[in-house]
N, C-alpha and C positions, 0 to 999 in steps of 0.2 A: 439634307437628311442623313446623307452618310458618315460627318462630321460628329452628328447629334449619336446616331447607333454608335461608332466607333468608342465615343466617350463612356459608355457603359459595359462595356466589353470588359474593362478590369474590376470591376464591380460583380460582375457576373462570374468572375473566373474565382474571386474569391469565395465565392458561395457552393465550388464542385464538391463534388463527395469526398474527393480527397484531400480539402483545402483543411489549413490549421484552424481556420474558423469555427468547424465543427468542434476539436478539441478543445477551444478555448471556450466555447459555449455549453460546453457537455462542464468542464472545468467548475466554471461560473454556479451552473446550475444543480451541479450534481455537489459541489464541496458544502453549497450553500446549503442546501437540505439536509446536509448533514450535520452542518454546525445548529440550524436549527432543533434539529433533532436535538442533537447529544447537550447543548446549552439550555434548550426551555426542558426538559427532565431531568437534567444535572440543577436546575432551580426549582423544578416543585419537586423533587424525590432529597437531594443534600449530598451530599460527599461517602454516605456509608454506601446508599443505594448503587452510586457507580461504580463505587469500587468494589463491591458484590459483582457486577456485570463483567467488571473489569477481568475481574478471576476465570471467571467464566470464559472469556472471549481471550484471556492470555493460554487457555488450555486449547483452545483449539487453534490459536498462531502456534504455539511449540506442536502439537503433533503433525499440522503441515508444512512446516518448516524441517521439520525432519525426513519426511516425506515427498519432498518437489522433487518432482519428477525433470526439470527443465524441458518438458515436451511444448510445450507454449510456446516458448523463447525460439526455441527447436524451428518449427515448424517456419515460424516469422523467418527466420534468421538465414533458413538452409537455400540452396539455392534454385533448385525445383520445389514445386509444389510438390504437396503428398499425392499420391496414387487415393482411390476410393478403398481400397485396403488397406492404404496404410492408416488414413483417416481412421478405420475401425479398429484399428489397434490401438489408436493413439486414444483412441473412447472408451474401448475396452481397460486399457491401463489407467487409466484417469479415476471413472466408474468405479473399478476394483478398490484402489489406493481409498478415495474416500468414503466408499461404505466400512471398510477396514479401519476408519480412524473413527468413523463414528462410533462402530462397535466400540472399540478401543475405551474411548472417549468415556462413552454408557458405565461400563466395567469399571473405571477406575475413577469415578465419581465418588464413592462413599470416602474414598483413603484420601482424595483432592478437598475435599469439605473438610474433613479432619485437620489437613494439616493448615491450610488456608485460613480457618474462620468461621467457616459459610456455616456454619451451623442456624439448620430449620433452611438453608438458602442451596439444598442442593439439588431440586428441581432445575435451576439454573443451570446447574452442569449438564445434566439429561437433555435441558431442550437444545442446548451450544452443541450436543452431539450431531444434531440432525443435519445444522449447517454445513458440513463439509461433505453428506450425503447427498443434499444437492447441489454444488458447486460439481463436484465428482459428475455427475449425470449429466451435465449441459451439454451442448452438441458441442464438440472441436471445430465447425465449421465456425464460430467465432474466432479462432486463431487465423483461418482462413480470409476471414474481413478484414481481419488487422493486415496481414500479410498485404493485400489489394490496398491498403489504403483507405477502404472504406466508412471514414471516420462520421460521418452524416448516418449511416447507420448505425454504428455503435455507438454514436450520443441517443440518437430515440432511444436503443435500447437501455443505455445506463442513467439517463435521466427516469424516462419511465419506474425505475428500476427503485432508484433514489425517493421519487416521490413518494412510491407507493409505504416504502421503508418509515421513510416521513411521517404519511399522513397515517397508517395504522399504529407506528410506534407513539404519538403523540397521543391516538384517541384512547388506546389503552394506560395510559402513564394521568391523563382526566379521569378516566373510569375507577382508578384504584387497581391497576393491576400492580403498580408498586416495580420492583427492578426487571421484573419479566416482560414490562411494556419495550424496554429495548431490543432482547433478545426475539419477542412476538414481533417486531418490525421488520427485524434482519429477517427471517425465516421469511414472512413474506415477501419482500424484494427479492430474493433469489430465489422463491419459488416461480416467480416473473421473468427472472430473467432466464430461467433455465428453460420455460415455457418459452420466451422470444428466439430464446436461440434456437432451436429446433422448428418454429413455427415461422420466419422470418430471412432466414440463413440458408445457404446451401455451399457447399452440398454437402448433402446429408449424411452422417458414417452410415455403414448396416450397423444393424444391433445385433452380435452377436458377438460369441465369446472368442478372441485373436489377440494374441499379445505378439504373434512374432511379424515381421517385416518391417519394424522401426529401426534396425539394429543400428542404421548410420546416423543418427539423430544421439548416441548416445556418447561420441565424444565430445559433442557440442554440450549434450545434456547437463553432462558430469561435472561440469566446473558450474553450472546453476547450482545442481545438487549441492556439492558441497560449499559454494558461496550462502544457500540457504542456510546449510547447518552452523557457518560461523555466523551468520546477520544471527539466527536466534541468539544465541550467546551474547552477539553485540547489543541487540534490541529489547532481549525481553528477560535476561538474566537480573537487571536493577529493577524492573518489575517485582521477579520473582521472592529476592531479598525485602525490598519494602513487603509484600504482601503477607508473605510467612513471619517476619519479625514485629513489623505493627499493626496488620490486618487490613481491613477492608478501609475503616474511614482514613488513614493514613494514605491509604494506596489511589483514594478517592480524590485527594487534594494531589496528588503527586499524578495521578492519572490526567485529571483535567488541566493540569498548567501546560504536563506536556502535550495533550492534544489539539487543547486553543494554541498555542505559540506554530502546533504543525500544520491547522488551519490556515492561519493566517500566512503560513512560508511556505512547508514543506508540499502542501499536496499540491498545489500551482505544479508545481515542476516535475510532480513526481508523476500527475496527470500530461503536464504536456511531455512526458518521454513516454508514453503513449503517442502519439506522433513522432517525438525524436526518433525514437529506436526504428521503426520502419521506413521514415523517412532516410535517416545514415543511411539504410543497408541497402533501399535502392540507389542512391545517388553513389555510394561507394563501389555496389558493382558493377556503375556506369562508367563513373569517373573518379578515381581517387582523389585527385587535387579538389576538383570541386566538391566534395564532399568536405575533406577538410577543412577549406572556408567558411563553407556552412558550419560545422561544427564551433570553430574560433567565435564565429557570429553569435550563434547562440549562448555561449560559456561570456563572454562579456556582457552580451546586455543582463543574465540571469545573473553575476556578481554585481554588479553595478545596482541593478533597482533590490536585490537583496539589502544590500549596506543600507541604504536608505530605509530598507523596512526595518531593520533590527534598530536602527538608532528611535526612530517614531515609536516603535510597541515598545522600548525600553523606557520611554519616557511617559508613557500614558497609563503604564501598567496596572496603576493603583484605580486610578477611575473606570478604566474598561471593565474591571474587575466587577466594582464595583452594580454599574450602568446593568452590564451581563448577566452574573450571577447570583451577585447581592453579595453579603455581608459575613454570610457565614462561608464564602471561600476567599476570604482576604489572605491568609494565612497562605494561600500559593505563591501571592505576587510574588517573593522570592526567588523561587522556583520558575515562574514563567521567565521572569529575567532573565537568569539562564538558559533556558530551554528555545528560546528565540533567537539565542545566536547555535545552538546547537541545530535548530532546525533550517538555519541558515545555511549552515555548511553541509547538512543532508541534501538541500537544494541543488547544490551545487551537483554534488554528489549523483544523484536523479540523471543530471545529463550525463556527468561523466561514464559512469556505466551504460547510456544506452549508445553512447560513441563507441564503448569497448568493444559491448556483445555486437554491434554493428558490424564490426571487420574482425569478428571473429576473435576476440582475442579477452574471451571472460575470464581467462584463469590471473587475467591482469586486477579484477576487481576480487576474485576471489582471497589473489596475494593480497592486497590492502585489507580487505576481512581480518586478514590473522594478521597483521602488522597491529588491527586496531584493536584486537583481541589482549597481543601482550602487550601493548600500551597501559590497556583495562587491569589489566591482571597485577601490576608494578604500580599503577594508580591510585586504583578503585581502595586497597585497605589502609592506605596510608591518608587520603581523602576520606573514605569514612570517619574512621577514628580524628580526623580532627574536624570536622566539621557534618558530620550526619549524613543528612538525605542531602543536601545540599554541595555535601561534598563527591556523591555518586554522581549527581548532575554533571556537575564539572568536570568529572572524570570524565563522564562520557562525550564530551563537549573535546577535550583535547584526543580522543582514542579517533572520535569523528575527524578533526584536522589532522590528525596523522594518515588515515586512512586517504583523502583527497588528494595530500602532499605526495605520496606514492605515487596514486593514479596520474596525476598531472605530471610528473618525473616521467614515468613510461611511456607515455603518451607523448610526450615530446621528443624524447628517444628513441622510438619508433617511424616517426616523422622525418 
């Protein structure tokens, strides 16, 4: 009998709360509902429809990307837990930040529809406002689970979360609610998840107004912060161009090639550094060498089954197309092309930064930010003018491998 117990013993070890299991299953589950989502209403709504959303959901990346706080990373990253006051400041500051972008958000709706397109479509801005008024109110003690490791709960929570996003976005997008079925989905997934986190999580902040006793969270902060404000520039500035120069159905096909190619590559990874990150930063303030193994570990198998994924989507591209969306988004496959080895090297990328902010050393990902920045900048008009939307891709595509080649440079020199 002891033989028989014995043998289940690693079986069982993989299923603890802090096992990767959970991430990979939260991964699975949650990326899944999402492509269902955004795929079965990217087929009954078209290409104008999303790129209408798209506008909408690009206004509220740029105003909290301007805005990130790095108290999240912070918190994970630092080396004691927060205090119960510090937790309420770090609520308090969160809380504040996103009812302020909402407003923000609300106000500068009429002049975003003007210049955008969205014309008769600016309802959509109003309701994108509300989104970041609940993300803002969630309890921080979810920073606090990540910090533990406790990844078994933060999959309930973000599956639950996904589904719910799921299955309302899809009944409204049957019903005729037309591009607002996506954005009525999101509202409700994080109307859930804001609800789990305070109803599920501890401990609890107080709720009241305190912004001071973070202050040492803020050299750590600082280089999130400003790493956020170059990712916008890097991320959502060829957005911005396609949207205001061809509009919405333009930006529809341009949107969905690149969010199937980051389906299929980038969020894997960009989900499992949700485990990486806090994973590095205990093992590194255990043991530095072994942490580094583990790191080399993970960066090789994640290039390795990468290569192998860009070559397969690059060769199926016209059919998946096809099979998925139908007919009226052929006119991506171009586009997807590209964007699958782009979202390859984002991949990468995913680990490499949560190896950074691990041992402390974000302003390493930040410098690559601006390295991929003027890349973009030397690029991007000389790649437009000869080849269109297709040449902003590829821009973006070599600004991504300049920025990696950095990290991987520092990171070895460091070592």
């Amino acid at each position: 009998m002891r033989s028989v117990r014995l043998s289940f013993l690693p079986a069982r070890a993989r299923f603890d709360h802090d096992a990767a299991f959970w991430v990979l299953l939260q991964q699975v589950v949650v990326r899944g509902l999402v492509a269902v989502k955004f795929l079965a209403i990217g087929r009954i709504l078209g290409p104008e429809a999303i790129g209408a959303v798209s506008i909408a959901l690009l206004a509220v990346a740029i105003a909290e990307s301007l805005s990130d706080t790095g108290l999240a990373q912070a918190v994970v990253q630092g080396h004691d837990a927060p205090t119960h006051g510090e937790l309420g400041a770090v609520w308090t500051t969160l809380a504040a930040r996103g009812v302020l972008i909402g407003v923000l958000l609300a106000a500068l709706a009429p002049f975003m529809s003007s210049q955008f397109h969205l014309t008769g479509s600016i309802g959509l801005l109003f309701l994108a406002a509300v989104l970041p008024i609940l993300r803002g109110i969630a309890s921080p003690a979810y920073f606090i689970v990540t910090r533990q490791r406790g990844f078994q709960k933060l999959a309930g929570v973000e599956t639950s979360t996904a589904f719910v996003d799921c299955a309302v976005g899809l009944a409204c997008a049957l019903a005729g609610a037309g591009a607002y079925s996506v954005l009525i989905g999101l509202l409700a997934g994080e109307l859930l998840k804001t609800t789990l986190t305070w109803t599920t999580m501890s401990p609890r902040p107080p709720v009241r107004l305190a912004f001071s006793g973070i202050g040492h969270y803020v050299n750590f902060s600082r280089w999130i912060w400003a790493g956020s404000v170059v990712n916008l520039l890097l991320n959502q500035f060829d957005k911005v161009i396609v949207a205001k120069l061809l509009g919405p159905l333009q930006l529809g096909a341009y949107q969905m090639s690149s969010k199937l190619a980051q389906m299929l590559l980038a969020d894997a990874a960009i989900a499992m550094s949700q485990y990486l990150f806090p994973t590095f930063s205990e093992h590194h303030r255990r043991d530095v060498e072994s942490a580094r193994r583990l790191f080399r570990r993970y960066l090789v198998l994640a290039a390795i089954g990468l290569a192998v994924l860009v070559i397969v989507l690059r060769l199926v591209a016209e059919p998946l197309f096809m099979f998925v969306l139908g007919p009226a988004w052929l006119s991506a496959v171009p586009l997807f092309r590209i964007f699958v080895i782009n979202m390859a090297i984002g991949a990468v990328i995913a680990v490499l930064v949560s190896w950074l902010r691990a041992v402390g050393l974000p302003k390493v990902a930040t410098h690559a930010s601006i390295i991929q920045a003027v890349v973009l900048c030397v690029t991007v008009p000389v790649a437009t003018h000869l080849w269109g939307v297709t040449g902003i891709a590829w821009a973006m595509t070599v600004g991504l491998g300049s920025a990696a080649g950095w990290m991987l440079f520092r990171i070895v020199r460091e070592a």
